[in-house]
MARDREN-716167 format. One line per 3 residues: their letters; for each residue x, y, z of C-alpha. Coordinates in steps of 0.2 Angstrom, whole numbers, padded with zeros to 4 digits. Each point is the difference from the previous one (the first is absolute). Last residue first. Layout:
<pts>
A) X:Y:Z | ...
</pts>
This chain:
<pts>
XXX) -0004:0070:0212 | -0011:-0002:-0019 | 0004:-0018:0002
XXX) -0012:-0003:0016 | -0013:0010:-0009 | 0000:-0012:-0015
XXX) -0001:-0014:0012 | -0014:0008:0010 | -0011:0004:-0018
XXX) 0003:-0019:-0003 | -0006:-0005:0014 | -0017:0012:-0004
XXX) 0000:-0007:-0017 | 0001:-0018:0007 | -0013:0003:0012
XXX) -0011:0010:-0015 | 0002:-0013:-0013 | 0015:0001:-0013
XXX) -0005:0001:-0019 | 0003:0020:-0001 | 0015:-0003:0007
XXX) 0007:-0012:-0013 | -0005:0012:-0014 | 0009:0015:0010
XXX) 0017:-0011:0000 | -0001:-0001:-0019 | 0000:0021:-0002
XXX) 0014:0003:0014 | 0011:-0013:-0010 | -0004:0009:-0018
XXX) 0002:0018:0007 | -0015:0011:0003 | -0006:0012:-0012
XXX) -0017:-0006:-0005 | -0009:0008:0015 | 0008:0016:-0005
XXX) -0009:-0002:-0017 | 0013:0000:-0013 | 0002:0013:-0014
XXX) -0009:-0003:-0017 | 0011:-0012:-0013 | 0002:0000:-0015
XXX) 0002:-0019:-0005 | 0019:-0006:-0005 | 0008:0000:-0018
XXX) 0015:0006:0008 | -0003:0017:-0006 | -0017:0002:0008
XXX) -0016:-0007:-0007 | -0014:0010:0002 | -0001:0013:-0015
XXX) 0007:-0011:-0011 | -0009:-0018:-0003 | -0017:0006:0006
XXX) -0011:-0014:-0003 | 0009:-0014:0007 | -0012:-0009:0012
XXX) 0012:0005:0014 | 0001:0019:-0004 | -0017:0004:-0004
XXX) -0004:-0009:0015 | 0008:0013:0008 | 0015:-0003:0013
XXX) 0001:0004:0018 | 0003:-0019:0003 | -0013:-0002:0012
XXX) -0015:0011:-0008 | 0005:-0007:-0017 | 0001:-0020:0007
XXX) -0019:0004:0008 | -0007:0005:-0018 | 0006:-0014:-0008
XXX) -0005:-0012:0015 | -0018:0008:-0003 | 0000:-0002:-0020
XXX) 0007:-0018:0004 | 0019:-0005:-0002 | 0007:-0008:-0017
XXX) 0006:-0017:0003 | 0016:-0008:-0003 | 0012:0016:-0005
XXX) 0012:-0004:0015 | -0005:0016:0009 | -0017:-0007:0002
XXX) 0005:-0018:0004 | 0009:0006:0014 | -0016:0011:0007
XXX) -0009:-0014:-0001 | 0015:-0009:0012 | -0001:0014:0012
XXX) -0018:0000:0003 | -0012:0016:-0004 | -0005:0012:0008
XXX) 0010:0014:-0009 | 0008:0006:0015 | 0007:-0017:0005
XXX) 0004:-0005:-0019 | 0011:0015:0000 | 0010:-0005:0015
XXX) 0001:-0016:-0004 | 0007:0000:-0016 | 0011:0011:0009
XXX) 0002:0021:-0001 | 0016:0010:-0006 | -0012:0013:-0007
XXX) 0010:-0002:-0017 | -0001:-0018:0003 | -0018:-0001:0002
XXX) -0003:0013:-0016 | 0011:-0010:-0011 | -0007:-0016:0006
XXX) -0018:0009:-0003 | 0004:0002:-0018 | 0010:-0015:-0003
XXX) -0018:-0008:0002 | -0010:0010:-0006 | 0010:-0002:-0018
XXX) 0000:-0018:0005 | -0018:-0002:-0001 | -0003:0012:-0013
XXX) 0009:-0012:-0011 | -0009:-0016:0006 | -0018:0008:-0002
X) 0006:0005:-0019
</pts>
């Protein structure tokens, strides 16, 4: 049973991320979590906690009705896919835009502040 809903989740949430056009990494990001947890989760091989659930639904803009497999019809599109709500703005960036903003958020304030020149350098 545990193994089951395991990779029902799982192809749940990889619907929804691909559907959003999102990375591993992306979602795992907004989740909290790390990148190679988040793996494991969409590969069936390990079920998330109550709180990560409940994370993964805010991110993916999907109920947890939806990813556990309780409502077979009224959420799944036509490509067997998640129903989705509308994307926050914040959400809406494009995949490139998206990984450069992890790196930034990493970069201590001189090298944020070289890189703010740089980017204002390439904006002439």
């Amino acid at each position: 049973m545990e193994q089951r809903l395991a990779t029902l989740i799982g192809n749940a949430v990889r619907a929804a991320r691909q559907r959003l056009e999102l990375t591993q990494a992306d979602v795992a990001e907004r989740v909290g979590i790390a990148t190679e947890v988040y793996g494991r989760l969409e590969r069936g091989h390990m079920l998330p906690s109550v709180r990560t659930l409940r994370k993964l639904c805010l991110v993916l803009s999907c109920s947890s009705d939806v990813l556990l497999g309780l409502s077979a019809t009224a959420a799944i599109t036509e490509d067997g896919a998640p129903q989705l709500a509308e994307d926050p703005p914040e959400y809406r960036e494009r995949p490139e835009v998206r990984r450069l903003m992890r790196t930034v958020r990493k970069l201590d304030s001189p090298r944020l502040r070289l890189l703010g020149q740089v980017a204002h350098a390439l904006e002439r």
